[in-house]
Backbone bond lengths (Angstrom), bond angles and torsions (degrees), N, CA, C in turn:
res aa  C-N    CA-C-N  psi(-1)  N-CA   C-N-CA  omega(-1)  CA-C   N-CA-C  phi
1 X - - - 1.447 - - 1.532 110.87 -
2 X 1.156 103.39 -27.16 1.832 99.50 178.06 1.559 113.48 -91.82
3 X 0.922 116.94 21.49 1.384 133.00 173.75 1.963 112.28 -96.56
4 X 1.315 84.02 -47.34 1.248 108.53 -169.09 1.708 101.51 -79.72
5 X 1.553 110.00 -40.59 1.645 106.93 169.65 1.693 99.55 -63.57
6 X 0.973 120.27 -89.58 1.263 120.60 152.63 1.555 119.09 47.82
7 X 1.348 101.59 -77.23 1.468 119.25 169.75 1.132 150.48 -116.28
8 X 1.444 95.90 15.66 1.531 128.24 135.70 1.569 128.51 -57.15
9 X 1.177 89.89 -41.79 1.740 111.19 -172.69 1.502 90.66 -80.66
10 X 1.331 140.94 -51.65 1.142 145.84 -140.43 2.079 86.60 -82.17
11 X 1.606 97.72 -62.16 1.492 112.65 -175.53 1.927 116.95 -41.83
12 X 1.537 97.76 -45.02 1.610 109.83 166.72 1.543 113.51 -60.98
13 X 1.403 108.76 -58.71 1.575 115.06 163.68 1.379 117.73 -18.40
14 X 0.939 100.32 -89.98 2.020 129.55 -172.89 2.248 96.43 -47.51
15 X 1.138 111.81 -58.12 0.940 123.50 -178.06 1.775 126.09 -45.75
16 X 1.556 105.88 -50.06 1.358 125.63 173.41 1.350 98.12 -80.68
17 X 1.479 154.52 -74.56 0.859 116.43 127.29 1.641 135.82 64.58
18 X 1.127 96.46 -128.16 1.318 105.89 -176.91 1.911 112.59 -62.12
19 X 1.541 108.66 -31.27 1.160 94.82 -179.72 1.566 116.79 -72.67
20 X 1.633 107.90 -16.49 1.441 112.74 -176.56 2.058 102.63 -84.13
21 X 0.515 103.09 -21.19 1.752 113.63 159.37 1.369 106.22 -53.14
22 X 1.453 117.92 -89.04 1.325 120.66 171.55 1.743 114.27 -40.06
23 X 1.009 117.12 -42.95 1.936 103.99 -178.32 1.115 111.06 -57.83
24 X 1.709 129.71 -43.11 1.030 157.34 -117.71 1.920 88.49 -111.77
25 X 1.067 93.63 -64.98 1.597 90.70 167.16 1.025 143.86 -71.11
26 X 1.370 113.28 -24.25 1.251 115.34 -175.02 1.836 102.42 -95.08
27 X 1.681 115.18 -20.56 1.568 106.81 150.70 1.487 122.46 -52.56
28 X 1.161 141.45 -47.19 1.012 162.94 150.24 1.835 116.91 -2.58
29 X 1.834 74.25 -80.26 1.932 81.79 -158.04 1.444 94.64 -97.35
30 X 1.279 117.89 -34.80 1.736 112.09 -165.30 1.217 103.30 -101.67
31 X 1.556 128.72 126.52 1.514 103.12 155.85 1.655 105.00 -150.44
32 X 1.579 106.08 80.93 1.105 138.46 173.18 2.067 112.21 -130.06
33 X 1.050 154.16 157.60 1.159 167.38 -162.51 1.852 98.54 -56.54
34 X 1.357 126.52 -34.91 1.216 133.61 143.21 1.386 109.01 -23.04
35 X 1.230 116.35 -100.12 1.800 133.52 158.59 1.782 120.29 0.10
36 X 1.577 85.59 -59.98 1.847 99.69 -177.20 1.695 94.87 -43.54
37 X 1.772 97.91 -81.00 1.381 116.63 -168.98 1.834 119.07 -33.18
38 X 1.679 97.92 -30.93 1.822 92.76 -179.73 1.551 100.04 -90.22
39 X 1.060 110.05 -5.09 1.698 114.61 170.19 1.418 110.18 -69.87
40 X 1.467 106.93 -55.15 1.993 118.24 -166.79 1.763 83.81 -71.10
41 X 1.758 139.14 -64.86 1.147 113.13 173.11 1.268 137.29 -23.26
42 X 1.510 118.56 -52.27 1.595 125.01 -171.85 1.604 100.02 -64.86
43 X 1.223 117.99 -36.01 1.697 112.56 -155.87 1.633 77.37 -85.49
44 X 1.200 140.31 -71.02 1.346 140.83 -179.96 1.540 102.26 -15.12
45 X 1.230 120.18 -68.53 1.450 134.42 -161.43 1.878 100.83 -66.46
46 X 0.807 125.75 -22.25 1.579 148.31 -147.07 1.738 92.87 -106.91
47 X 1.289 105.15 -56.82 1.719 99.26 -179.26 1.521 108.12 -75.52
48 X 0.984 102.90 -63.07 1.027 113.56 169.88 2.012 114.29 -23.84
49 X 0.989 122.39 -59.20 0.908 107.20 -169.49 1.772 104.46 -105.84
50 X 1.285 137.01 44.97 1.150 151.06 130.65 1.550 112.65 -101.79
51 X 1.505 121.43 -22.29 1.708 121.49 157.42 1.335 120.63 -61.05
52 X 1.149 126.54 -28.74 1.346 132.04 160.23 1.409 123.23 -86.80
53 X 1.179 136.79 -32.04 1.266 141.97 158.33 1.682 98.69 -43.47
54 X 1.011 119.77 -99.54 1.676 133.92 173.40 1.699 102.59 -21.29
55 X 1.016 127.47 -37.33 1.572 134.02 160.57 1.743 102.81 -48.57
56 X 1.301 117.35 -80.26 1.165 120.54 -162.69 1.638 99.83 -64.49
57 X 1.428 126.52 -35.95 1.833 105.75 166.34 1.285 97.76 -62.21
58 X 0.817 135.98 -101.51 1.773 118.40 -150.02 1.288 115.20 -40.32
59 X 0.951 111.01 -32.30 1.682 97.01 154.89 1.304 130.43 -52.61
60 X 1.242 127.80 -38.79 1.476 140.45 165.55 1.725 104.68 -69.32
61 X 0.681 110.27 -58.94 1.344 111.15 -179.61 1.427 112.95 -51.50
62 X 1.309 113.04 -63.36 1.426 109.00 -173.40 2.026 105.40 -68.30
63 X 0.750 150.68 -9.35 1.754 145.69 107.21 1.530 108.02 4.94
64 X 1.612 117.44 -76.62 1.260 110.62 -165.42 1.637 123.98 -76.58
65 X 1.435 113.55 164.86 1.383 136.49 178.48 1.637 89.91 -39.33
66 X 1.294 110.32 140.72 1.769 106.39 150.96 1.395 158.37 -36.11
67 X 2.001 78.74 -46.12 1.310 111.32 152.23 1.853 139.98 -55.97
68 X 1.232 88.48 -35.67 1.581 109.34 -171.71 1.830 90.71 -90.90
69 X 1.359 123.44 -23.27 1.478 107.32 171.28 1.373 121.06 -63.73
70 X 1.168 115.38 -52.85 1.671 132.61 168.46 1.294 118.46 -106.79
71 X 1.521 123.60 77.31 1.560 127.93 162.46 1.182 105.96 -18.55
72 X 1.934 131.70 -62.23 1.261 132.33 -125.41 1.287 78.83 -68.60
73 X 1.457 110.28 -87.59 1.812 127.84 -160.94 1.478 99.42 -28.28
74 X 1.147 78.42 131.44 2.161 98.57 161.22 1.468 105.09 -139.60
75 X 1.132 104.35 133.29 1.668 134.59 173.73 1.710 110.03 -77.40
């Protein structure tokens, strides 16, 4: 399983990332309707890959005991 976190973390990494590259540049050098569009890409690319991150936790999560979701609560 920590393999698998692992490269999730790595996949979110690389991902945010690169879309903050693209914002970052395309503020920069372009700033004509060109520019906008590699702007709406980066944020696209950017949700996008924290929408899937947050996918795969609840995915993990919903895996575990009830218990092990919320330590605090006790029954």
């Amino acid at each position: 399983m920590q393999a698998r976190k692992f490269w999730r973390e790595l996949y979110l990494t690389v991902t945010v990332g690169i879309a903050l590259i693209l914002i970052v540049a395309s503020a920069l050098s372009l700033r004509d309707l060109v520019g906008l569009g590699v702007i709406a890409a980066g944020v696209f690319i950017a949700v996008l890959g924290v929408g899937m991150y947050d996918q795969w936790q609840d995915r993990e999560l919903a895996k575990l005991p009830v218990k092990a979701r919320n330590p605090r609560r006790r029954s």
